[in-house]
C-alpha positions as CSV (number, residue, x, y, z in Angstrom):
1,X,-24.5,-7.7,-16.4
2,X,-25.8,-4.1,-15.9
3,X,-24.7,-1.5,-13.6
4,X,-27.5,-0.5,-11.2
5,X,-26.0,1.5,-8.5
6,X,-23.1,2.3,-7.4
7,X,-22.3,3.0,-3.0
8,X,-19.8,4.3,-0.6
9,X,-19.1,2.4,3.0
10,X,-17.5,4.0,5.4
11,X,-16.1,2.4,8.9
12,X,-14.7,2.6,11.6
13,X,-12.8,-0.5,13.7
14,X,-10.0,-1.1,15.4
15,X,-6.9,-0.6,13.6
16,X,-5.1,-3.8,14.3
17,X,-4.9,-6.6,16.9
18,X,-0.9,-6.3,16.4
19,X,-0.1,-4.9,20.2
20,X,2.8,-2.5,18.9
21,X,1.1,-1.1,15.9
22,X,-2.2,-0.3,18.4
23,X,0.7,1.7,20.9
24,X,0.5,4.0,17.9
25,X,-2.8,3.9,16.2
26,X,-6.0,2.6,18.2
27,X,-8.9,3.2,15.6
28,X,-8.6,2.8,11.8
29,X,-11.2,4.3,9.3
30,X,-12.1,2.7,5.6
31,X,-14.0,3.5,2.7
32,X,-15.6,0.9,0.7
33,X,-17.7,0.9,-2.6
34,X,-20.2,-1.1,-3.2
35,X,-21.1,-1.8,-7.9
36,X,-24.4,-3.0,-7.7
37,X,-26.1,-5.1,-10.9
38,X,-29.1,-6.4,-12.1
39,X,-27.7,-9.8,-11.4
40,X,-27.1,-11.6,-7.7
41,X,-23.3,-10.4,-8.4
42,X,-22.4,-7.7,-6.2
43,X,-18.5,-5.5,-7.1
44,X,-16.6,-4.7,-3.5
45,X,-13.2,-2.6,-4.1
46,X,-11.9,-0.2,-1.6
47,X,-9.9,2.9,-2.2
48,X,-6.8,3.8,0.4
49,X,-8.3,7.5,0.5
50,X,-10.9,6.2,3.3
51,X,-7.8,6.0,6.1
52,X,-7.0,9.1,5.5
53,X,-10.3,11.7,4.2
54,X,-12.9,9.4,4.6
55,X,-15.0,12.1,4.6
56,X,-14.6,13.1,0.6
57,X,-14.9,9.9,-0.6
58,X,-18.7,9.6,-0.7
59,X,-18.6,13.0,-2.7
60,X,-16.3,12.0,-4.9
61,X,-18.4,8.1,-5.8
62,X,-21.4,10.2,-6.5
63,X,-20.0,12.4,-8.7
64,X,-19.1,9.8,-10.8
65,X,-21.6,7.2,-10.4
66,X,-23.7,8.6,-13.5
67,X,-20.8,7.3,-15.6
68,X,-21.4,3.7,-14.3
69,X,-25.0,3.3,-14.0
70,X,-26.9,1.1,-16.6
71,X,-23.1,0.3,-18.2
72,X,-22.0,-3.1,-18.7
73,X,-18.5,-4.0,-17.0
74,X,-17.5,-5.6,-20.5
75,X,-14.8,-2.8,-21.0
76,X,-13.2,-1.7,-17.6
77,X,-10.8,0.2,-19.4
78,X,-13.4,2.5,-21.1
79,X,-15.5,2.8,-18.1
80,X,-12.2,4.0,-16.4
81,X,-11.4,6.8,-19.3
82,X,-14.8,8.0,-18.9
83,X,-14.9,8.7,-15.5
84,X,-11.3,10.0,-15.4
85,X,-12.1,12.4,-18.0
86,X,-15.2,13.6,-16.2
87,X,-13.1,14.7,-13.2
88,X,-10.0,16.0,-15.8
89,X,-9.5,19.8,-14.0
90,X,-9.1,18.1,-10.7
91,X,-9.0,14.4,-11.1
92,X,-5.6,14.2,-12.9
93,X,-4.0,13.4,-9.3
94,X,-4.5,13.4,-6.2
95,X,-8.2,12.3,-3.9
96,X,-10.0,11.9,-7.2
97,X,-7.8,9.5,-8.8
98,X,-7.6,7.6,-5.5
99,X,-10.9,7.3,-5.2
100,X,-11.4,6.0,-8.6
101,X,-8.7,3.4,-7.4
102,X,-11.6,1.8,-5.1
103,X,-14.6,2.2,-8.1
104,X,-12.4,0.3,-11.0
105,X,-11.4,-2.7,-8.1
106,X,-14.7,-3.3,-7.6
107,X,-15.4,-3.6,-11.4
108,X,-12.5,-5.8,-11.6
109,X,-14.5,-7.9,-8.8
110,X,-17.4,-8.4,-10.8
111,X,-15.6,-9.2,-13.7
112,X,-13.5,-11.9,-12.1
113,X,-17.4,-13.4,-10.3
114,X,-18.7,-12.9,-14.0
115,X,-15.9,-15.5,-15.7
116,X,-15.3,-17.6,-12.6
117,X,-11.4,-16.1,-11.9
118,X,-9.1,-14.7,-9.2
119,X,-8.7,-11.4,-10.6
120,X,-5.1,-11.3,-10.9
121,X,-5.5,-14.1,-13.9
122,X,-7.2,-11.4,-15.7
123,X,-4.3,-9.0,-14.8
124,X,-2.2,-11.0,-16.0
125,X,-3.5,-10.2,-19.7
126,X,-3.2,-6.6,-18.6
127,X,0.7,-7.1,-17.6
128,X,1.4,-8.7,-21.3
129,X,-0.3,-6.1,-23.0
130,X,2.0,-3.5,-21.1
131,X,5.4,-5.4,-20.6
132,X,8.7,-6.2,-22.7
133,X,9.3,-9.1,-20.7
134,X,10.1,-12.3,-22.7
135,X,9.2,-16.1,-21.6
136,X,9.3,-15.0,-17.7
137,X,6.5,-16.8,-15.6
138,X,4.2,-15.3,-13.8
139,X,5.2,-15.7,-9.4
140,X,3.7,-19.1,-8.4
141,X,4.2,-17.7,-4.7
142,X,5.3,-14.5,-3.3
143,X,7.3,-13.7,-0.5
144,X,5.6,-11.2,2.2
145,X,7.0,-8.9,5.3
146,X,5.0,-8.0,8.3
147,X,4.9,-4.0,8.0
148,X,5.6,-3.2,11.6
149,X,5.4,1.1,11.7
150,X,7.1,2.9,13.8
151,X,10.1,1.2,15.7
152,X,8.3,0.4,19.5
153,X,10.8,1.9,21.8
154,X,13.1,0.9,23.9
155,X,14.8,-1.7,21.9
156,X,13.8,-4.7,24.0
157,X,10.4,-3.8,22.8
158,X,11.4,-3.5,19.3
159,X,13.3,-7.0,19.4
160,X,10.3,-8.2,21.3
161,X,8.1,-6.7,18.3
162,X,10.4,-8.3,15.5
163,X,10.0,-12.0,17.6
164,X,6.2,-11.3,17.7
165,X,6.2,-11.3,13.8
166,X,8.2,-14.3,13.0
167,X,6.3,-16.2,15.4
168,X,3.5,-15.6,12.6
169,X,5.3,-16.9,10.0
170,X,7.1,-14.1,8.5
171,X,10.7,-13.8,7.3
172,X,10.7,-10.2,6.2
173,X,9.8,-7.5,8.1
174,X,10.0,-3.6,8.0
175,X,10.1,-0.7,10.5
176,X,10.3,2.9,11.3
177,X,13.3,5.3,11.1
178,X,13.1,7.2,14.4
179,X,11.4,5.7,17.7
180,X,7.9,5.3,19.2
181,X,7.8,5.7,22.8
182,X,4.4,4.3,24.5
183,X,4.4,7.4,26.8
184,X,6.2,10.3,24.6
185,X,4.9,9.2,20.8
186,X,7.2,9.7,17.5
187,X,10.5,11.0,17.6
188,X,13.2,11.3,15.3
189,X,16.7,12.2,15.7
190,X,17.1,15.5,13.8
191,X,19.6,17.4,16.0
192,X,22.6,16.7,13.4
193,X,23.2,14.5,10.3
194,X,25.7,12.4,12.7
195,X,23.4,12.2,15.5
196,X,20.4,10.8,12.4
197,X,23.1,8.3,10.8
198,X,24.0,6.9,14.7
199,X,20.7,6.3,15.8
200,X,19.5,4.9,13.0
201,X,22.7,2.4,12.4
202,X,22.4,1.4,16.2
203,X,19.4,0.3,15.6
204,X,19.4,-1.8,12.7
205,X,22.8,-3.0,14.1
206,X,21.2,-4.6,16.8
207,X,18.6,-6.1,15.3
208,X,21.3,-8.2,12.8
209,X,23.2,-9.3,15.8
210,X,19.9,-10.5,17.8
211,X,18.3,-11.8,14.8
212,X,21.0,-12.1,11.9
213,X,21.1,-12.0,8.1
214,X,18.8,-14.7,7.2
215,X,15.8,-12.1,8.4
216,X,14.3,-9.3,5.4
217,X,14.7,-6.4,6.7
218,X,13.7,-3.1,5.6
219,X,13.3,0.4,6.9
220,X,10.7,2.9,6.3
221,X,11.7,6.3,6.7
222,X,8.4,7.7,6.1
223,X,9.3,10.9,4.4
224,X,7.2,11.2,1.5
225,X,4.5,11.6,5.0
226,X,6.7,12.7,7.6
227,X,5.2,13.8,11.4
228,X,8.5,15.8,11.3
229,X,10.6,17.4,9.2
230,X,11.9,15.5,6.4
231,X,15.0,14.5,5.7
232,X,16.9,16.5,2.6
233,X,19.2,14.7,0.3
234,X,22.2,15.3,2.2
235,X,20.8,13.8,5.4
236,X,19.2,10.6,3.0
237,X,22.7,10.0,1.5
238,X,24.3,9.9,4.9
239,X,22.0,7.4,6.7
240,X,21.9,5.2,3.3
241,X,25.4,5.1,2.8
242,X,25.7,4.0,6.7
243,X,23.1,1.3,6.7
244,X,24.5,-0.5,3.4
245,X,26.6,-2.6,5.4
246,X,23.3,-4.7,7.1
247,X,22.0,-5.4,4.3
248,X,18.4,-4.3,3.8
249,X,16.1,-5.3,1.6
250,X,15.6,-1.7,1.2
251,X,15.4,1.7,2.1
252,X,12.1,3.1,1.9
253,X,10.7,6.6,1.4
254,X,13.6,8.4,2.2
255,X,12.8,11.6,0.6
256,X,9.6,13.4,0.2
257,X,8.3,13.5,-3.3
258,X,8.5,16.8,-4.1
259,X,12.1,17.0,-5.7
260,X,12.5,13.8,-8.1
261,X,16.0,14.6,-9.2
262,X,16.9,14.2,-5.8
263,X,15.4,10.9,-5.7
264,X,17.6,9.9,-8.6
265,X,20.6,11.7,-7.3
266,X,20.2,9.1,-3.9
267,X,19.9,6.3,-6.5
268,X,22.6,6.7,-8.1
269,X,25.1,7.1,-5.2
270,X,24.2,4.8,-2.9
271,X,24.5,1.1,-3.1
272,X,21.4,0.5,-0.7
273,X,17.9,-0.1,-2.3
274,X,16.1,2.7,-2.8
275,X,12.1,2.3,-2.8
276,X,8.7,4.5,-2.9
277,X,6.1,5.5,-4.9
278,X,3.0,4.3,-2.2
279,X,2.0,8.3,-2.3
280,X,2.0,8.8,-5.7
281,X,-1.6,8.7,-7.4
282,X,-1.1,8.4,-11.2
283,X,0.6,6.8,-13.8
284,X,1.5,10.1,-15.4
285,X,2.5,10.7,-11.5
286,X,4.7,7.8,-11.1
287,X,6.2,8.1,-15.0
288,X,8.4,11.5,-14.2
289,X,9.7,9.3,-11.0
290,X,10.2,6.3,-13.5
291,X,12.1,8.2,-16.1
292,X,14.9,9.8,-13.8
293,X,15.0,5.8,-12.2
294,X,14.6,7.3,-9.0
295,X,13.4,3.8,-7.4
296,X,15.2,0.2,-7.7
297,X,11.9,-0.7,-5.9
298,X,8.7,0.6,-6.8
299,X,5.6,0.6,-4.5
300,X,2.7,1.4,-6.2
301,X,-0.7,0.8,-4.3
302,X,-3.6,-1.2,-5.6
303,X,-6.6,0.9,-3.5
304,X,-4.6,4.1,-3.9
305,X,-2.7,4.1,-7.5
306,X,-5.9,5.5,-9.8
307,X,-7.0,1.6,-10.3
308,X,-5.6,-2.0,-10.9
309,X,-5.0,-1.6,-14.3
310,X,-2.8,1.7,-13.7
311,X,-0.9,-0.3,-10.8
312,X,0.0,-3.0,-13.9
313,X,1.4,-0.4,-16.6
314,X,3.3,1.5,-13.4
315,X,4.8,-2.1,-12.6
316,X,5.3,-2.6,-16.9
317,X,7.1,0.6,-17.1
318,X,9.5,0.3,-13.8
319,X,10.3,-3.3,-15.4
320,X,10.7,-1.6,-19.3
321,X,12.7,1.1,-18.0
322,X,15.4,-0.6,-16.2
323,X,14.8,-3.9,-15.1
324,X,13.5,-2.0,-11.7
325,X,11.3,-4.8,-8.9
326,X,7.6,-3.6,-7.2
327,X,7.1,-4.5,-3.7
328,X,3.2,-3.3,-3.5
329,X,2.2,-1.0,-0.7
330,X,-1.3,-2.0,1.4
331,X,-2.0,-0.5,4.4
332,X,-5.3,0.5,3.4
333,X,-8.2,-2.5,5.2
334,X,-9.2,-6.0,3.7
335,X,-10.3,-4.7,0.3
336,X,-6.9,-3.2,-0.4
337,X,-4.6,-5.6,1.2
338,X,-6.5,-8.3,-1.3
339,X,-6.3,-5.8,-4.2
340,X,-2.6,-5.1,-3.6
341,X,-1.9,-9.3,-3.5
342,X,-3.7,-10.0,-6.6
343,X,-1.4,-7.1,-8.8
344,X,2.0,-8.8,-6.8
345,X,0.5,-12.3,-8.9
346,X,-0.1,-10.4,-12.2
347,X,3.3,-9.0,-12.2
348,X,6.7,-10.7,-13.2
349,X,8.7,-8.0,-11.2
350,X,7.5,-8.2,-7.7
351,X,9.7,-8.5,-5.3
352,X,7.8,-8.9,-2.0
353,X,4.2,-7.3,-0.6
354,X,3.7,-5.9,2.1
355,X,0.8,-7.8,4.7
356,X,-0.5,-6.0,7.7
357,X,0.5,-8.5,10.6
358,X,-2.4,-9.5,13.2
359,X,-4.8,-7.4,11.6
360,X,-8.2,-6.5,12.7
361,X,-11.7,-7.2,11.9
362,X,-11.9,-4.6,9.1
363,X,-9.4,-7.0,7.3
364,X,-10.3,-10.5,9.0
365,X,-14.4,-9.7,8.4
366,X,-14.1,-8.5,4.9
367,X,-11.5,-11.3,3.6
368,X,-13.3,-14.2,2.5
369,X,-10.8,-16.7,3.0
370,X,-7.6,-16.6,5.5
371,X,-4.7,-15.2,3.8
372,X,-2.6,-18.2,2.4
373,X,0.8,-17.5,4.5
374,X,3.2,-20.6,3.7
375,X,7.0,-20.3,5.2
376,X,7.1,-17.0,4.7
377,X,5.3,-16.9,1.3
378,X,1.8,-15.4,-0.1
379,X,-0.4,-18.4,-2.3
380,X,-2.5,-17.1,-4.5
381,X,-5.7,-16.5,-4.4
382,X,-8.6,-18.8,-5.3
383,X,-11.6,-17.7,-5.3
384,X,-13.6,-16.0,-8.5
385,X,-12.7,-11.6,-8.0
386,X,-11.2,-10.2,-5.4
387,X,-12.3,-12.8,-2.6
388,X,-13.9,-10.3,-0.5
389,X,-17.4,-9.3,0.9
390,X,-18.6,-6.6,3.4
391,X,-21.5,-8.0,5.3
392,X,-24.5,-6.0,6.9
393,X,-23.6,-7.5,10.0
394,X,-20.1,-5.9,9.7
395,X,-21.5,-2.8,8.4
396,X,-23.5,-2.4,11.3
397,X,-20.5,-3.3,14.1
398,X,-18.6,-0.9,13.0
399,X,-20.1,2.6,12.2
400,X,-18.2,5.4,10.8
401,X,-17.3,7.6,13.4
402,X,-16.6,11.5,11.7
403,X,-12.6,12.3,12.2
404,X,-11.5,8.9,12.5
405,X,-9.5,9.4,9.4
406,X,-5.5,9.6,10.0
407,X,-3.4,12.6,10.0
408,X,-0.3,14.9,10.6
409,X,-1.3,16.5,13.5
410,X,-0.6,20.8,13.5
411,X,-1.9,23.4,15.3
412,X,-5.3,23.3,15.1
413,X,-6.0,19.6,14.5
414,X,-4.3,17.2,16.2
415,X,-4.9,12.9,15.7
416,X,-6.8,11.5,19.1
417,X,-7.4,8.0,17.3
């Protein structure tokens, strides 16, 4: 099997058929890459850069499609090297390795077509060649939370939004810190440490006393990508040490990234989970985090962590170095929800991955078969590669439109999709 060309998709849908998340977010935008061979096997991957700077991603593919073309996909790992060290003064981190995420999923793709396999069973050989875990099994099934956003506002909308979710099946689910008001957007109570640690305990208060203990809850503080100021360490501490009383599955992203000994510090004095990692783009990225143990739950990102094989040896070293869980971020379309549940299957340490709830046609159309959701728990997949396609008929519904891509509003550019 021969490399003959190597393409980049971009589209623009709708972002979700989950009526709270579409308060927030109408349109979504993705960018898909297309490995061509001289057989009738086709290699679909998608990298997580396409929600966000969909416009660099095509710039990016071509630049290192000369690596790829009249290769065999024998070696993925080689193939990988190669184009990584082509891009070595600015493809260390950051858009280059995340675009590289969506190239090396799509030769995982045609690897798993080429010997007749879900991809994660050849993962699996990547996770035992990384690991120090003795005679555990592989997960036979995987238990998965709807990721709700921001926390709909008021709170009868957010209970209303938490019933909406395990009326689908799930028995995990995570939201916002801050609210989302229909009529007013994001906001996040900043006026005093106090006032941040009440409105956030209220909250999750109320939700365990409509809903109880028996429901996974988690809360995503979103400050590794805040839309307002982020929290600092003392702030983190606070609303941690407050919410360990109901019992989350865990906190999540409560610091941006740009301090890991804070990260660590948190850790270390709080008895609540601590998880993150989904912005990080590296494995040399992720290893400074994994050395100070600044997560007890890792989130690497299958269309955004520099490629599948990366994803594994950041899962291998959280598990090496500590015993430490991944719960897989995917918020990226189809390619990389699919991409995301076949690393939680070739890991021993997942604790849970994260599913987009009532998602769109950019995940229903591009998924080959129906997700396998079974009280509460991901099967896993079954057909050869990743299990999905992007039609022509798809392709042609849903035309990139220039700017759909998300972002932090400021002055000068502000988000109108």
């Amino acid at each position: 099997m021969i490399i003959t060309d190597v393409k980049t998709i971009l589209l623009t849908g709708p972002c979700t058929n989950d009526p709270y998340l579409s308060e927030a977010r109408k349109l979504r935008s993705a960018a898909f890459i297309k490995i061509e061979t001289n057989t009738e096997y086709i290699g679909w991957g998608e990298t997580y850069a396409g929600y966000f700077f969909p416009e660099g991603v095509p710039v990016v593919v071509d630049f290192l499609k000369p690596v790829l073309i009249g290769q065999s996909v024998d070696n993925i790992k080689e193939l990988w090297q190669r184009m990584y060290h082509a891009g070595n003064f600015w493809c260390r981190v950051g858009l280059g390795a995340i675009v590289l995420a969506g190239i090396e999923a799509a030769l995982w793709d045609l690897s798993g077509k080429l010997h007749n396999k879900p991809v994660y069973k050849l993962l699996q050989e990547v996770w035992s060649s990384h690991s120090q875990a003795d005679n555990e099994i592989f997960p036979e099934k995987i238990l998965c939370y709807a990721t709700g956003g921001p926390s709909n506002y008021p709170m009868d909308k957010l209970f209303s939004k938490i019933e909406f979710y395990c009326s689908l099946g799930f028995k995990g689910v995570k939201i916002g810190a801050g609210a989302y008001w229909k009529n007013n957007g994001f906001e996040i109570e900043q006026d005093s440490i106090d006032a941040t640690v009440n409105f956030e305990t209220n909250k999750i208060a109320s939700i365990r006393e409509r809903f109880g203990y028996d429901l996974k809850l988690m809360i995503d503080a979103h400050m590794g990508n805040s839309f307002g100021q982020p929290w600092n360490l003392e702030t983190a501490l606070a609303v941690a040490n407050a919410l360990d009383p109901y019992k989350l599955l865990f906190l999540e992203e409560p610091l941006p990234y740009n301090k890991p000994d804070d990260y660590a510090f948190l850790r270390r004095n709080t008895k609540v989970t601590i998880a993150g990692g989904e912005c990080l783009t590296t494995v040399s990225e992720w290893n400074s985090f994994i050395q100070k143990k600044c997560f007890d739950v890792g989130q690497p990102d299958a269309s955004f962590t520099s490629g599948l094989e990366s994803f594994i040896e950041v899962a291998a070293l959280l598990y090496n170095n500590g015993g430490f869980g991944i719960a897989p971020h995917a918020w990226g379309a189809g390619g990389s929800q699919m991409q995301n549940i076949h690393c939680g299957f070739a890991c021993k340490n997942t604790v849970i991955v994260e599913v987009a709830p009532a998602f769109g046609p950019l995940h229903s159309e591009i998924i080959k078969c129906e997700l396998q959701l079974k009280n509460g728990y991901l099967m896993p997949p079954e057909l050869p590669g990743l299990g999905i396609e992007l039609t022509d008929k798809t392709i042609k519904r849903f035309p990139f439109i220039p700017g759909s891509g998300e972002f932090n509003s400021v002055a000068g550019k502000v988000l109108t999709t």
